[in-house]
Every structure is written in C-alpha cells, then in structure tokens.
C-alpha positions in Angstrom: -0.9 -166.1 -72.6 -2.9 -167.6 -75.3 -4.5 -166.3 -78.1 -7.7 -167.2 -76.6 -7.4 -166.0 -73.3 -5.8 -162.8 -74.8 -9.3 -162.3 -77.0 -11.6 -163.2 -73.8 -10.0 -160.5 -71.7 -10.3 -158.1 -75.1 -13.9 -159.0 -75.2 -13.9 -158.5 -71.0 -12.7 -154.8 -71.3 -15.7 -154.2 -73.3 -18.1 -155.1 -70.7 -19.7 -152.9 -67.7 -17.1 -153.3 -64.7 -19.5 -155.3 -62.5 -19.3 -158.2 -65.4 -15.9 -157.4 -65.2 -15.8 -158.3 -62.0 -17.7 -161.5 -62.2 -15.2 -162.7 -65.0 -12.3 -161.9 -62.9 -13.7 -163.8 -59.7 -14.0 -166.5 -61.6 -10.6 -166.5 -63.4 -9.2 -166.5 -60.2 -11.1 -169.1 -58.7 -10.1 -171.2 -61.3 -6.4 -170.5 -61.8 -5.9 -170.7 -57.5 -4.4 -173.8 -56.2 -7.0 -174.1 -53.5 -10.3 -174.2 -55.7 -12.7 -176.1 -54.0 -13.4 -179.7 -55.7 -16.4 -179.9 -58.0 -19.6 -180.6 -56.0 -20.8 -184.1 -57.2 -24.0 -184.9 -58.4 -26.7 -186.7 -56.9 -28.1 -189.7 -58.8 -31.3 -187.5 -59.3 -29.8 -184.4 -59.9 -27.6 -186.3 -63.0 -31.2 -188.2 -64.3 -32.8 -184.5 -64.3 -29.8 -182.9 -66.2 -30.3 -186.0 -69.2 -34.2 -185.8 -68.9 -33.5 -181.7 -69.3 -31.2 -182.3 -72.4 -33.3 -184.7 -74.1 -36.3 -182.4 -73.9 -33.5 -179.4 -75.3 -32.7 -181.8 -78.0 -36.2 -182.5 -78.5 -36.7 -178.6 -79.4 -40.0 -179.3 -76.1 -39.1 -175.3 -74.7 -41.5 -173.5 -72.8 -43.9 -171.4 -74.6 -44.3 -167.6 -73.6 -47.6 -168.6 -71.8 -45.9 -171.0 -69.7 -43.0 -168.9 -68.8 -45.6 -166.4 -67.9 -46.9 -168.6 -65.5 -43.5 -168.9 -63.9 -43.1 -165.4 -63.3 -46.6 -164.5 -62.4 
C-alpha cells in the first residue's frame, strides 16, 4: 500500500460510518476489473463545463441572494 492511500484510509476511520461507506463503494468500484467505462460527454455538456470554469476562474460565484433564490 502507499503512503497515500495508507493516510486516506487514516483520515476514513475518522469519519461517520455512512462516509465510510461511500469511500469504500467507491474504492471498490474503482479498483474492480469490471468498472463501467467513463460516460462521455456531450459536445454541450463539455462547452458548459469550460463556460462553468471560466466563470470559477473569473471569481463570477453566486451571491447569497441568488443562491437564495435557488433554494426558495
């Protein structure tokens, strides 16, 4: 095992069990030999992603108004 993966599973331990369990379902998706391929992107959803990263870059976040407005 590496270092790193021997400090992530340190870190783990430390969470509530049903993180736990999220980390370990994805560890083992990961590490089995019959993970599903990656889904691939649509054109759009790839443009979206860049515009989305730009704007991140940018520092353009929601303010607390607008995410307000999401949730209401």
């Amino acid at each position: 095992m590496t270092q790193l993966l021997d400090t992530a599973i340190v870190a783990a331990r430390r969470l509530p069990d049903d993180a736990q369990d999220d980390i370990a379902r994805l560890v083992l998706r990961l590490a089995s030999d019959d993970a599903p391929e990656p889904i691939a992107l649509t054109a759009d959803e790839r443009a979206a992603i860049e515009t989305s990263l730009g704007q991140a870059a940018r520092g353009e976040f929601a303010n607390e108004a607008e995410v307000e407005a999401v949730w209401a």
